[in-house]
C-alpha positions in Angstrom: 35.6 -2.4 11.8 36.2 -5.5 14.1 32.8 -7.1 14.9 32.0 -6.4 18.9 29.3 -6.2 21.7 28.0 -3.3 23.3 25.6 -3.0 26.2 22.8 -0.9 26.6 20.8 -1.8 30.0 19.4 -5.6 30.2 20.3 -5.9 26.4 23.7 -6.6 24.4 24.1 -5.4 20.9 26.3 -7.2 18.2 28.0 -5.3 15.7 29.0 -6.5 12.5 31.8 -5.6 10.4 30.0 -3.4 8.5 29.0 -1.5 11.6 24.9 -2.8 11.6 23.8 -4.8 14.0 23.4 -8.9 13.5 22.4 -10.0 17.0 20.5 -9.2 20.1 21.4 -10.3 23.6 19.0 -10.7 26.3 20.4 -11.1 30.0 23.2 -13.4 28.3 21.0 -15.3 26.7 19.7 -15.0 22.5 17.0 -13.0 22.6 14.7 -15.3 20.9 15.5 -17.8 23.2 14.6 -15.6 26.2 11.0 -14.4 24.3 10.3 -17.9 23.9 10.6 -19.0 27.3 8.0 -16.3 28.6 5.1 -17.3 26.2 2.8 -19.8 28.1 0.8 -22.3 26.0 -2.2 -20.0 27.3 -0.8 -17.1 26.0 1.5 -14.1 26.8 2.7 -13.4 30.7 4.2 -10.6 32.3 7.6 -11.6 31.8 7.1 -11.4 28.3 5.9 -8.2 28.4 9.1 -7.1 30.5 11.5 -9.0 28.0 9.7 -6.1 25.2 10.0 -3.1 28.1 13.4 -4.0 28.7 14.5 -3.8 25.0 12.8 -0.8 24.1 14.5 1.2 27.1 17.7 0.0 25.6 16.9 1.9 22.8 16.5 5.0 24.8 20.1 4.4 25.8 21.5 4.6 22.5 23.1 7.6 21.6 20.4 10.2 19.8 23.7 10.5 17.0 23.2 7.1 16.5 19.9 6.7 14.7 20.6 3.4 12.8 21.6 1.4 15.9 18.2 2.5 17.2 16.3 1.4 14.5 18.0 -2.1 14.2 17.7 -2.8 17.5 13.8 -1.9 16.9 13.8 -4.2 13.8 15.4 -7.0 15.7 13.1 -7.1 18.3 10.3 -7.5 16.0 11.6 -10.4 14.0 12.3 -12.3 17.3 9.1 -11.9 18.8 7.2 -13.3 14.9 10.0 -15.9 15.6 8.9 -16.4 19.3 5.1 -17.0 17.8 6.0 -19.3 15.5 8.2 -21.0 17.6 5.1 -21.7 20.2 1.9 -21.3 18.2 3.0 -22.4 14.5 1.6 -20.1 11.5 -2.1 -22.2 11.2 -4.1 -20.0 13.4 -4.4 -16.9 11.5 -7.2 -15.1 13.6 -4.9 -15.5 16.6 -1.5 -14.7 15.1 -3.5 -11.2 14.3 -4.7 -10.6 17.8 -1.0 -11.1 19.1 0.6 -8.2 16.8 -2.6 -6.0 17.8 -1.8 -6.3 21.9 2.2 -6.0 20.7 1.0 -2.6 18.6 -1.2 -1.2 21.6 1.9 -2.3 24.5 4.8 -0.5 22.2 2.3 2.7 21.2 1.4 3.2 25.2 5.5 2.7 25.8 6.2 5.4 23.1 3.9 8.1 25.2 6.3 8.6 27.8 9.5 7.6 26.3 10.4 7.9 22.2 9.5 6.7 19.1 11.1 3.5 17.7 10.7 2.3 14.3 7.8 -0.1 14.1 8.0 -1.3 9.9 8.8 -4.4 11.0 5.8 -4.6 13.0 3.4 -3.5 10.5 4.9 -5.7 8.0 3.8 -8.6 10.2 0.4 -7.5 11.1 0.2 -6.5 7.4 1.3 -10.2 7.1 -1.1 -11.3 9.4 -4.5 -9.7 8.0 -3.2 -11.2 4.8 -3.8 -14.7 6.1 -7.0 -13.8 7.8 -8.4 -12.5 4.8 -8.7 -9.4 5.5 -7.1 -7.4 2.4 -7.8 -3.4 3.5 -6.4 -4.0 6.8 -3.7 -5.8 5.3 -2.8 -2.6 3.3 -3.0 -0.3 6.0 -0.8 -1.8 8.1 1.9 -2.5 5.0 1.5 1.1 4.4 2.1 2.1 8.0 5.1 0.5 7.4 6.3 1.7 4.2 5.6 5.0 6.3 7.8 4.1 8.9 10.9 2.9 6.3 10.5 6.2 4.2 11.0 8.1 7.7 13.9 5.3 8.7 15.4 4.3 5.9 17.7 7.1 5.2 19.4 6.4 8.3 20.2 3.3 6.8 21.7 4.7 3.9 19.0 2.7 1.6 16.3 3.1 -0.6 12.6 2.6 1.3 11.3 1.4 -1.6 13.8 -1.8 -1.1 12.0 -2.3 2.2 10.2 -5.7 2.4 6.2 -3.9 2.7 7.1 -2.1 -0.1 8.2 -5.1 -2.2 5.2 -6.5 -1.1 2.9 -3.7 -2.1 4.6 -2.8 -5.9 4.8 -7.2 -6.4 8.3 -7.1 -7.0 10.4 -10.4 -7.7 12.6 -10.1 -5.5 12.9 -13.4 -3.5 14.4 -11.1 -0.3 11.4 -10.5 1.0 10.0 -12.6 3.4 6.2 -12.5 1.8 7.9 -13.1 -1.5 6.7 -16.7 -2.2 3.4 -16.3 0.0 2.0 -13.0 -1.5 3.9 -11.9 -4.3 4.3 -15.0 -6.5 1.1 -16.0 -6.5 -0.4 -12.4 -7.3 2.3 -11.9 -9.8 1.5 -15.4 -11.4 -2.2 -14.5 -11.8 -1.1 -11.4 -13.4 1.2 -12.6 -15.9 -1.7 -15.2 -17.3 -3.6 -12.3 -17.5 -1.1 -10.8 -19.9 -0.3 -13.9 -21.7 -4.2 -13.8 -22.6 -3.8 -10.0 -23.5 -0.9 -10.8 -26.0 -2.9 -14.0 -27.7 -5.6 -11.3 -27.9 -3.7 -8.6 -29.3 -0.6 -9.6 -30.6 1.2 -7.4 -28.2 4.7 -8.4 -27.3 4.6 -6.6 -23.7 6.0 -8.1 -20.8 5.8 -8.7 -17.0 9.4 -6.4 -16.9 7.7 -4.0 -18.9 4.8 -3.8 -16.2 7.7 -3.5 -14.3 9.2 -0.7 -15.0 5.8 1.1 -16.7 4.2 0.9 -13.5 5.1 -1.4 -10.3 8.8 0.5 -10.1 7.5 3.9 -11.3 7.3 6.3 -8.5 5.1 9.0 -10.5 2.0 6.3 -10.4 2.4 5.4 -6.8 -1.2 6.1 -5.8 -2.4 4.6 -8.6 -0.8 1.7 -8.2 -1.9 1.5 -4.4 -5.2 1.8 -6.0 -4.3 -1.4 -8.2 -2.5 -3.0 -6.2 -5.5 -3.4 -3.5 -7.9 -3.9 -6.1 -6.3 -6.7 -7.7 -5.7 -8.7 -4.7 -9.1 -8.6 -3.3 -10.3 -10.0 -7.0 -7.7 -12.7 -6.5 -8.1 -13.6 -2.4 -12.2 -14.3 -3.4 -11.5 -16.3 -6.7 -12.3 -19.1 -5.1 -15.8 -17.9 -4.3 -16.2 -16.5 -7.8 -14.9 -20.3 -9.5 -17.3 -22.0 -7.3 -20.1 -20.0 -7.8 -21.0 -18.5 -4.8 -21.7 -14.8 -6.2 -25.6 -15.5 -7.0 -26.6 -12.4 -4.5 -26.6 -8.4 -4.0 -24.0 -7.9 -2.3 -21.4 -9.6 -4.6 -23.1 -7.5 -7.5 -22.1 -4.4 -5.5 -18.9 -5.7 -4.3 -17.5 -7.1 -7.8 -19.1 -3.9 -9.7 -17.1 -1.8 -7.1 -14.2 -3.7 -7.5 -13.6 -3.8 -11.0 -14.4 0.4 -11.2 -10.9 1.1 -9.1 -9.2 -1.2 -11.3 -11.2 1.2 -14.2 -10.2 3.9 -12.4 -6.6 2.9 -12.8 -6.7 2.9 -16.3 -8.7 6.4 -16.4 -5.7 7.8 -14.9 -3.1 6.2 -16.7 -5.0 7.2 -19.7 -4.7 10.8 -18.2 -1.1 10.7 -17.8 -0.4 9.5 -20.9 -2.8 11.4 -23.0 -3.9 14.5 -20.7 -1.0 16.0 -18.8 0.6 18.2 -21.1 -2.6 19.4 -23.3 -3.9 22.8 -22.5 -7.5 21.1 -21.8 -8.4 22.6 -18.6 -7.7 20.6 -15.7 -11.6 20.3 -14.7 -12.1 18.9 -18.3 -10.1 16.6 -18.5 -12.0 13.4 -17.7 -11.5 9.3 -19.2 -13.8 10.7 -22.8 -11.1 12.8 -24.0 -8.2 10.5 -22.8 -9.8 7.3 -24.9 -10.3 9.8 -27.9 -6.6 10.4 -27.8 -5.6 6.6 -27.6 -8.0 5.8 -30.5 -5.8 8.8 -32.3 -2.6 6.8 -31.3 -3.8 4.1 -32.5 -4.9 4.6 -35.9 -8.3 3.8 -35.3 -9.7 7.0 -36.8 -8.2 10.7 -37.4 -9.2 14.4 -35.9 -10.5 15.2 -40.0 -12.2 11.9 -40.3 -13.6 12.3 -36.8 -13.6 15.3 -34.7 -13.7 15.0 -30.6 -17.2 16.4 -30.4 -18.6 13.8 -33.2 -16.3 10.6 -30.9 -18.7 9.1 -29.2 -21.5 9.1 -31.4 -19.6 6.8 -33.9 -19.8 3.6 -31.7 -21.9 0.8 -31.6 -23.7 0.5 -28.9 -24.2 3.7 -28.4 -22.4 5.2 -25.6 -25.4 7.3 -24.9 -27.4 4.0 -24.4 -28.6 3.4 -20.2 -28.8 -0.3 -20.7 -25.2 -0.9 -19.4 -25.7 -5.2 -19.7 -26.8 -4.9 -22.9 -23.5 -2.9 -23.8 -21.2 -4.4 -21.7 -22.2 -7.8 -23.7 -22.0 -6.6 -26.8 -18.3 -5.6 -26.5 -17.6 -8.7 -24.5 -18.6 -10.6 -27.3 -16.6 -8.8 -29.7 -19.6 -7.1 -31.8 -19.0 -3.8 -31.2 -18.3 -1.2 -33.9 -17.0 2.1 -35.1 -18.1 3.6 -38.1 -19.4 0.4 -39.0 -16.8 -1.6 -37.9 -16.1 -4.2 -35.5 -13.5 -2.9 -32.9 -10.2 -3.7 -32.4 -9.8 -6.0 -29.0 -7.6 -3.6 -27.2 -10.0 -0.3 -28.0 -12.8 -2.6 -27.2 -12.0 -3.2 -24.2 -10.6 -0.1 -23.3 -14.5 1.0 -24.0 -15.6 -1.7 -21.7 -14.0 -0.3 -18.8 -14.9 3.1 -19.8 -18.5 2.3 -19.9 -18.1 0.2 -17.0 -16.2 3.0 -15.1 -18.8 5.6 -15.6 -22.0 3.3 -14.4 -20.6 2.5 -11.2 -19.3 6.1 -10.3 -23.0 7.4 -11.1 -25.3 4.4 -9.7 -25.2 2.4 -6.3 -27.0 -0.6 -8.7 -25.3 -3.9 -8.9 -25.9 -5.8 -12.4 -26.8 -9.2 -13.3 -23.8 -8.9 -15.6 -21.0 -8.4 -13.0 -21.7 -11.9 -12.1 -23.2 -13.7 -14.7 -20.3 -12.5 -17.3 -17.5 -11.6 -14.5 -15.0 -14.0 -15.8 -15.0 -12.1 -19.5 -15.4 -8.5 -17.3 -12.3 -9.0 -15.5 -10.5 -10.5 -18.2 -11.9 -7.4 -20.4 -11.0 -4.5 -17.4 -7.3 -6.0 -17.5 -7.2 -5.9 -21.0 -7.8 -2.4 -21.2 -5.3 -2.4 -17.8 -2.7 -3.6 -20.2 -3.3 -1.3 -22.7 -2.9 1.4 -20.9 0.4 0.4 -19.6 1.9 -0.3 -23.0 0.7 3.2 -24.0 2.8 4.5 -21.2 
């Protein structure tokens, strides 16, 4: 196919060999061009607004048949106008780069009403983007979600896989440098992680691997709500380490906050635990909980056998006692390495698989932060993705 133009209303298409579209034409002019000549150094005007009308009704223009025309066009315009931003306000002013996708959101979803849909990943990738660098993780997440949404919907048409779309990259930490949040977002989350596991490994011997995480877990479909779980999780620990390294936790609220934090990441390994121990055993669905599932690892793992130690006699072989209500006290014992079965001191990797099982079922049972989530966190968190790590190699 020979490359070529085609007009729909005020805008020009440009068609690339491989029949996608490459470029966008405003009134003769680049489109970027013609966005950045309507923002004022006070903000956005109404000629701005009718550069974004004028595109979207070229969309309506396009044949129904002709789905992925529509949706490039929608992806285009998007990019220019994060290129139009930059272009006039730079990327330093976070708070205000927010605001700008939120009055973009409300103008195209007020369009849409009386017109069509268009598909907005694009634009939820940036306000995703955008939250990211004002700190604010969970609306972050929602808007990277609304657009992995959108590309699971528009994708198809595009004859490629959603989860190769750029939010969803972003979301699973994959290293792939085509991605335009790979170096901001992903590299640095990905880097904390794999000194996590490094530790793990000194810990444990273990020879897993970030491409075993990889493929476990990041790439596997099957755990893609646990892994939103994770993924969320994780990068609020990492966005307030800063805080944690300089102290700054001494209070209530970042007992509560921290405790709640580190029980999804528990609750991650709960369920993996469940998969990989639970799902085909005829234990009733209702009965299946994180007891039985850590019974079964310690099985795996050698630690003890059904004749030496049935299920219903588990529990009552460690030391401290799971039974025991004074969680610090516990929690530091295993931290420290001191705690036992049948007399004898636990391997790492089960220990800290019990830490965040005893952590796990404290904070799902009691709104109660604890002196230990902050005076100890460092070894907690290092602990929780130990037993995070486990649970992926058991997979």
């Amino acid at each position: 196919m020979q490359p070529q133009w085609s007009k729909y209303g005020q805008v020009a298409v440009h068609i690339d060999p491989n029949g996608s579209i490459d470029a966008l034409a405003y009134k003769g002019s680049d489109l970027l061009s013609a966005l950045v000549t309507t923002i004022a150094p006070l903000g956005l005007t109404k000629q701005f607004w009718q550069v974004i009308t004028d595109v979207m009704d070229s969309i309506t223009l396009i044949p129904r048949n002709n789905q992925k025309h529509r949706i490039e066009v929608g992806d285009k315009l998007f990019e220019r106008l994060f290129g139009a931003y930059q272009v006039h306000f730079g990327l330093d002013n976070p708070t205000r780069l927010t605001d700008y996708w939120y009055q973009i959101n409300r103008f195209v979803i007020t369009w849409e009403k009386n017109h069509v849909k268009i598909h907005k990943g694009t634009l939820y990738y940036w306000l995703g983007y955008a939250n990211l660098r004002s700190g604010n993780v969970t609306a972050a997440y929602i808007s990277f979600h609304n657009a992995i949404e959108e590309d699971k919907h528009s994708y198809r048409f595009l004859n490629k896989p959603y989860a190769n779309s750029p939010a969803s990259l972003t979301m699973s930490l994959i290293d792939i440098p085509n991605n335009a949040l790979h170096r901001a977002v992903v590299i640095p989350i990905r880097t904390e992680l794999s000194s996590l596991l490094t530790n793990y490994c000194v810990h444990t011997s273990s020879s897993l691997a970030m491409s075993d995480i990889d493929n476990k877990f990041l790439k596997e479909s099957r755990h893609e709500h646990i892994k939103i779980v994770f993924t969320e999780a994780f990068h609020s620990l990492y966005n307030i380490r800063e805080l944690i390294r300089s102290g700054l936790i001494e209070n209530d609220y970042s007992r509560l906050r921290l405790g709640n934090l580190l029980f999804h990441l528990c609750l991650v390994v709960d369920q993996l635990l469940h998969y990989r121990y639970l799902r085909h055993t005829r234990v009733r669905e209702r009965d299946r909980n994180m007891g039985k599932a850590v019974y079964r690892l310690c099985l795996n793992s050698k630690l003890t056998t059904k004749k030496k130690c049935p299920e219903g006699d588990f529990f009552k072989r460690f030391n401290p006692p799971v039974s025991s209500k004074k969680l610090g006290k516990a929690l530091t014992t295993l931290l420290d390495n001191k705690g036992e079965f049948d007399g004898k001191v636990l391997p790492y990797s089960i220990a800290s698989v019990m830490v965040a099982y005893r952590l796990r079922n404290f904070v799902a049972h009691h709104i109660q932060g604890e002196s230990i989530f902050v005076k100890r966190y460092p070894d907690l968190y290092a602990r929780v993705m130990d037993s995070f790590f486990v649970a992926v190699e058991k997979l």
